[in-house]
N, C-alpha and C positions, 0 to 999 in steps of 0.2 A: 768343839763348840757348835758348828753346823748342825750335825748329828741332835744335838739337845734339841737345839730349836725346831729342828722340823719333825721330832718327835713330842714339841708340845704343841705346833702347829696342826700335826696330826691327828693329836690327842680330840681336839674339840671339846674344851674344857668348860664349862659353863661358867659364867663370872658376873657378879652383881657389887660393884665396890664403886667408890666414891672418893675420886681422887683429888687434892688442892688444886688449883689451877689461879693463873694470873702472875703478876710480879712479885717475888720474893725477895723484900729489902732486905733481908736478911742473908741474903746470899748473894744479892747484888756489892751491900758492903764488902762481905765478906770477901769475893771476889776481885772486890777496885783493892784492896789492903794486902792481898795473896800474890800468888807467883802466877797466876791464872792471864792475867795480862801481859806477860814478858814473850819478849818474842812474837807478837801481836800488832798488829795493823788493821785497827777497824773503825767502819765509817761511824760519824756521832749519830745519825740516822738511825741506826741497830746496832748502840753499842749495847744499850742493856739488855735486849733478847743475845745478843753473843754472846753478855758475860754469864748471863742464866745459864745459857747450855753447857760451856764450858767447864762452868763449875760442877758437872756429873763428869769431867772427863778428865781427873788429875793427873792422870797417864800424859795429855795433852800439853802441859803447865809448860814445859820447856822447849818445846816443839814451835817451830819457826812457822807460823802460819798468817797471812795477810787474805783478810776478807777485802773484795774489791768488786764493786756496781759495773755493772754491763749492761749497752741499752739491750743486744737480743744474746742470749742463749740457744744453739739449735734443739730445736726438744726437749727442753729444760726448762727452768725456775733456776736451779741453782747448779752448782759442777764443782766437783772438787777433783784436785790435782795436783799432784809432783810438779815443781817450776822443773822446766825442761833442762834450762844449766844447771841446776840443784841435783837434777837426777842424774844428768851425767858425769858431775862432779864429785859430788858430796855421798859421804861412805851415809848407808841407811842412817846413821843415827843422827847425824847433821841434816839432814835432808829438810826442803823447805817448802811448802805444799802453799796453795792457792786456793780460797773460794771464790769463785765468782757468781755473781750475784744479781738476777737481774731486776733492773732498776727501777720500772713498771710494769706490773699485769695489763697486758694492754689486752683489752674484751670489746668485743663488737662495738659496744656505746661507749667507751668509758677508760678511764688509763687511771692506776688505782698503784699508788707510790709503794715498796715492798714495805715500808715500816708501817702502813696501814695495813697490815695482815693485821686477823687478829693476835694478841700477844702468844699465846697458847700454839695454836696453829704454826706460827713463825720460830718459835725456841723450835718447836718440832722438827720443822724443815733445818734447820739450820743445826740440831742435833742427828738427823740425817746423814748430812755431809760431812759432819765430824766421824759418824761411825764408817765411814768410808775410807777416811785419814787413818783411822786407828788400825782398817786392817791391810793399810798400804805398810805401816809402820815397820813389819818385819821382813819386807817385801824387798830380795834385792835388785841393783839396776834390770840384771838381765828377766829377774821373774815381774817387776813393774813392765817392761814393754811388755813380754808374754800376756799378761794379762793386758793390757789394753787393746794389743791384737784381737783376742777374743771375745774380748768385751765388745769389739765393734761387728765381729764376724758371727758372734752367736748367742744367739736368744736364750740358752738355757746360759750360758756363765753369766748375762744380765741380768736375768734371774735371781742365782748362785747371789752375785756382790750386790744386788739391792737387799736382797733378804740376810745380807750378810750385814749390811750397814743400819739397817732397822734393829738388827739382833741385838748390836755395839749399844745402839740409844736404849732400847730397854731393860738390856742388862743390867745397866748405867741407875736404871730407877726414872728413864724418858716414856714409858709408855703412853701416860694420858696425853702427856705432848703429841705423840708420833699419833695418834690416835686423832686427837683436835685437827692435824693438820691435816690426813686423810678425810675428814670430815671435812675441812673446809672445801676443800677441794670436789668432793664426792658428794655435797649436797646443795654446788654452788652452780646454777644455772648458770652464770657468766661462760665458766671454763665451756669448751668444744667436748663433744661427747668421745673424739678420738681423744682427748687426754683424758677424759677420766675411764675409758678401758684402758690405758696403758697405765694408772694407776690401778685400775681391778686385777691387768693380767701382768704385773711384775713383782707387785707387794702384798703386803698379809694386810688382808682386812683386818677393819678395827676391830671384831670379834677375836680375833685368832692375836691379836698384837694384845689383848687386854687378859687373855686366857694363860699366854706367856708371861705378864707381870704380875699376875697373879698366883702363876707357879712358880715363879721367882722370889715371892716373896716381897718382892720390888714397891 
């Protein structure tokens, strides 16, 4: 899957589409009456941006995952993670993961509640960190430490597992999402200009993430 994607990242495919965007009661139901919710712990705050995204990720449905608010994240908005007894414990398929969440945008003037993201922007981010989860999923104890080893030691495997978790959301049919939420971020004078280079230099511009759903057919 890697391989596809940075050979359509590569590609620099031209793209002019127009994709829905906002709340889909139609998949919100669908989701509150699904298996989409089981195993689930999420704040009333962003229940319906979590069930939006969730609902592109049926692989997910039975996966133990508890979204949970933090006032800081270090260099983050959001983090997703194997609970550390879960990973020591539990064989990959049990396994029980974590997002955490932080609680306010806090910007120079202003502290900006996360469920006031825009709705679009936020399914994004938070289908993000599901595509994280999904390629933790096959991942055993000893190769989840390995990889967070790396992850902390080197800038190409952060890289690697950002572009690997955008890949998950859009394959999924999350493009415009992951797209909205670079955008909010990349045209929002608030954020520090070091976070929005670490969003230029880790992830696929909106260009290249809309070029992908549109060779996907997505």
């Amino acid at each position: 899957m890697h391989s596809l994607f940075l050979w359509l990242i590569l590609s620099g495919m031209p793209i002019e589409h127009q994709y829905p965007s906002g709340i889909d009661q139609e998949i919100l139901e669908s989701a509150a009456d699904s298996s989409y919710l089981k195993n689930k712990v999420i704040p009333e705050e962003i229940k319906k941006p979590v069930m939006q995204a969730l609902s592109y990720f049926p692989e997910l449905a039975e996966v133990d995952i508890t979204f949970a608010f933090k006032d800081k994240i270090s260099g983050s908005i959001m983090q997703a993670q194997p609970r550390m007894f879960s990973l020591l414990v539990d064989t990959k398929e049990n396994r029980k993961y974590k997002i955490n969440i932080t609680r306010y945008l806090d910007f120079e003037d202003k502290s900006i509640p996360i469920e006031e993201v825009p709705y679009d922007a936020l399914v994004g981010w938070i289908g993000h960190e599901l595509g994280h989860i999904m390629d933790y999923l096959d991942r055993s104890t000893t190769g989840m430490m390995r990889f967070g080893v790396k992850y902390m030691l080197s800038d190409k495997k952060v890289i690697e597992a950002e572009l690997t978790a955008d890949g998950y959301a859009i394959g999924c049919g999350m493009g415009h999402q992951i797209v909205a939420n670079k955008n909010f971020i990349l045209n929002n004078d608030n954020f520090e200009e070091a976070y929005k280079d670490k969003i230029r230099n880790l992830y696929m511009s909106p260009s290249q993430i809309l070029s992908i759903q549109e060779a996907l057919g997505k």
